[in-house]
C-alpha positions as semicolon CSV with decimal commas, in nm:
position;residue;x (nm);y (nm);z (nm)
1;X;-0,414;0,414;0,328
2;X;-0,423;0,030;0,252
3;X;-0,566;-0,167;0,422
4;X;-0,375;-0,517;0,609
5;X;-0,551;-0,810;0,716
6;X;-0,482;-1,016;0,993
7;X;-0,536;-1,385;1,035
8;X;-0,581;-1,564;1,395
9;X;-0,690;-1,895;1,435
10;X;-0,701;-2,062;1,792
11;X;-0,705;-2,402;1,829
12;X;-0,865;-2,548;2,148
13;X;-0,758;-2,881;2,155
14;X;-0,421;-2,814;2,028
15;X;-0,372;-2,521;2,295
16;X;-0,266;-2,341;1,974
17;X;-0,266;-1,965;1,840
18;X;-0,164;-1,872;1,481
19;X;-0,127;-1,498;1,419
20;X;0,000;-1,428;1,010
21;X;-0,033;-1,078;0,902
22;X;0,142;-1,197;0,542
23;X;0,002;-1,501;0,323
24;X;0,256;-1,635;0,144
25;X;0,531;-1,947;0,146
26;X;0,735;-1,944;0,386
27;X;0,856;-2,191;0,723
28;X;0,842;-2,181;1,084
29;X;1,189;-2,111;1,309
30;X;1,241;-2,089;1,671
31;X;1,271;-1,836;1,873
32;X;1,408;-1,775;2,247
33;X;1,104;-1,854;2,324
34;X;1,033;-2,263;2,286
35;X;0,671;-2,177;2,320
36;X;0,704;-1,978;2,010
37;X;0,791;-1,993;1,633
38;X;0,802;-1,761;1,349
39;X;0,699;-1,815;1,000
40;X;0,966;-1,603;0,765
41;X;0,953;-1,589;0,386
42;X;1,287;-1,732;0,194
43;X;1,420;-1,374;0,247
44;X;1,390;-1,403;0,634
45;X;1,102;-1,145;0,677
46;X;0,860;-1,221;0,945
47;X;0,510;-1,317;0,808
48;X;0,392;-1,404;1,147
49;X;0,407;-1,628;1,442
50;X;0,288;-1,928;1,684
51;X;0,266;-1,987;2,047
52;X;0,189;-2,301;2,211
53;X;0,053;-2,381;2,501
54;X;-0,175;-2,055;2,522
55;X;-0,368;-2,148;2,819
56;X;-0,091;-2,175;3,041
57;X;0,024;-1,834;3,023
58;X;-0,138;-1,684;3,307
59;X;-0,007;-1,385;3,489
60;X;0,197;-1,078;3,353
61;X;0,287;-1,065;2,962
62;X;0,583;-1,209;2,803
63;X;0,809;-1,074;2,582
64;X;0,999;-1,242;2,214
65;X;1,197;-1,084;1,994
66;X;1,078;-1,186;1,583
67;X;1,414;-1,097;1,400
């Protein structure tokens, strides 16, 4: 089975977490959520995500759809 890698980077002082499980060009879109955007490719496949404002989400999980 092949393996997949996983990037995460936090950013403290931005109150900023990058999750890409996919390296390669691509852009940011919104979501539902304005705390969170996706990175597609050109052909609209998710490649992964961002959510600001990390340390304010306290409490029970939320929930975005990545199309």
């Amino acid at each position: 089975m092949a393996q997949k890698k996983i990037s995460v980077w936090y950013d403290p002082e931005g109150d900023f977490l990058e999750v890409i499980w996919e390296t390669k060009a691509g852009y940011f879109r919104e979501t539902e959520d304005d705390r969170v955007m996706e990175k597609v490719d050109e052909e609209g496949n998710v490649l992964g995500f961002h959510i600001l404002g990390v340390s304010t989400m306290k409490g029970k999980p939320f929930e975005v759809a990545l199309l």
